[in-house]
N, C-alpha and C positions, 0 to 999 in steps of 0.2 A: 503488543506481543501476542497474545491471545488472537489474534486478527490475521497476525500471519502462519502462527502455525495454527490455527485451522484451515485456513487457505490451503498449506502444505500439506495437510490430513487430506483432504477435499480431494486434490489433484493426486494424491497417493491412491486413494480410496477408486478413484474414477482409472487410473490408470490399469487397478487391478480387477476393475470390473466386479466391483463389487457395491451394492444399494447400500441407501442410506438406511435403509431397514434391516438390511444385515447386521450394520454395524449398531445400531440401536439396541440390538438384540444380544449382541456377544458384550456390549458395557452394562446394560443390564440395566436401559433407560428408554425413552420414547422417541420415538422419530423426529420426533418436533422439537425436542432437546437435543438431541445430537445434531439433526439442523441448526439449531442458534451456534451449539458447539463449532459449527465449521465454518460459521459466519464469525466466531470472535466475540459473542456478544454470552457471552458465559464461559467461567473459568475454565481450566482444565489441568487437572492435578498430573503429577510426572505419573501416577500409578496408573492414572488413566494412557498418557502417552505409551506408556511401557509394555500395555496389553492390545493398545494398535498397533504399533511397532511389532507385537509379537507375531500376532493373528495376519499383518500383511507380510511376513518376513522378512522385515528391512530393521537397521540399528536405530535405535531411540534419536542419534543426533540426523538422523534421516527426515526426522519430524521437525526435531529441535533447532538446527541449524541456521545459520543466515547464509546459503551458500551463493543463493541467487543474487547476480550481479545486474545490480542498478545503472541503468545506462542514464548520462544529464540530460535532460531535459533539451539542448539544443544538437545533440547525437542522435536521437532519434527525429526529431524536427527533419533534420538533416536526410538521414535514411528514408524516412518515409516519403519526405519530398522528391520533386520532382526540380533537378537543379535550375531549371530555368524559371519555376516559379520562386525559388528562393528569396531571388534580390529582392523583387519588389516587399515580399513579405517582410522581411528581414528589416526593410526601410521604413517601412508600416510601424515594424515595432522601436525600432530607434526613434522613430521621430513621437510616438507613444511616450516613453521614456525621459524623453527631452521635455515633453510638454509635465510630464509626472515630476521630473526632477526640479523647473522651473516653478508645479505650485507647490513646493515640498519647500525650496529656498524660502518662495514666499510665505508661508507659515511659520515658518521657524522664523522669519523678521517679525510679522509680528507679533507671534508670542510675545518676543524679546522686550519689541516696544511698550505692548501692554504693562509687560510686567515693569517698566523703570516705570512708568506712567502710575500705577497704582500703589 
């Protein structure tokens, strides 16, 4: 959680053109702390959120949100690709797959066997 709305702060903060040393300065902390701050990797209290939110003039769930929509993993594959290179890749990873699912069967035998064996 923390990971993403600093992420969310980050791109708030850069879109208003504003340093990370601005913002250091209006919470009333060091540059290097509101860095981690925006990496996620230190808390951040709503009172905190509430006084970025103020200072950028956007609503607190502007920070707080999940609004940004998750595309699956083979929607962007897709997109990004180039369709003629698709198939083969596509086959690449099935046939991946098959080989994964085949030593997966095989483990779970034998587990199994193990385990009547002991």
């Amino acid at each position: 959680m923390s990971y993403a709305i600093g992420r969310r702060i980050r791109e708030l903060r850069e879109n208003h053109k504003i340093s990370q040393e601005q913002m250091a300065d209006l919470l009333g902390t060091s540059r290097q702390r509101y860095s981690r701050l925006e990496k996620g990797q230190v808390d951040i209290s709503f009172i905190m959120i509430k006084r970025i939110a103020d200072f950028l003039g956007v609503p607190t769930s502007a920070i707080t949100s999940a609004e940004e929509e998750r595309k699956e993993l083979v929607t962007l594959f897709i997109e990004k690709s180039n369709a003629e290179d698709i198939i083969p890749l596509v086959s690449k990873v099935e046939e991946i797959l098959k080989v994964f699912h085949a030593h997966e069967k095989l483990y779970y035998q034998m587990k199994e066997r193990d385990s009547f064996e002991n």
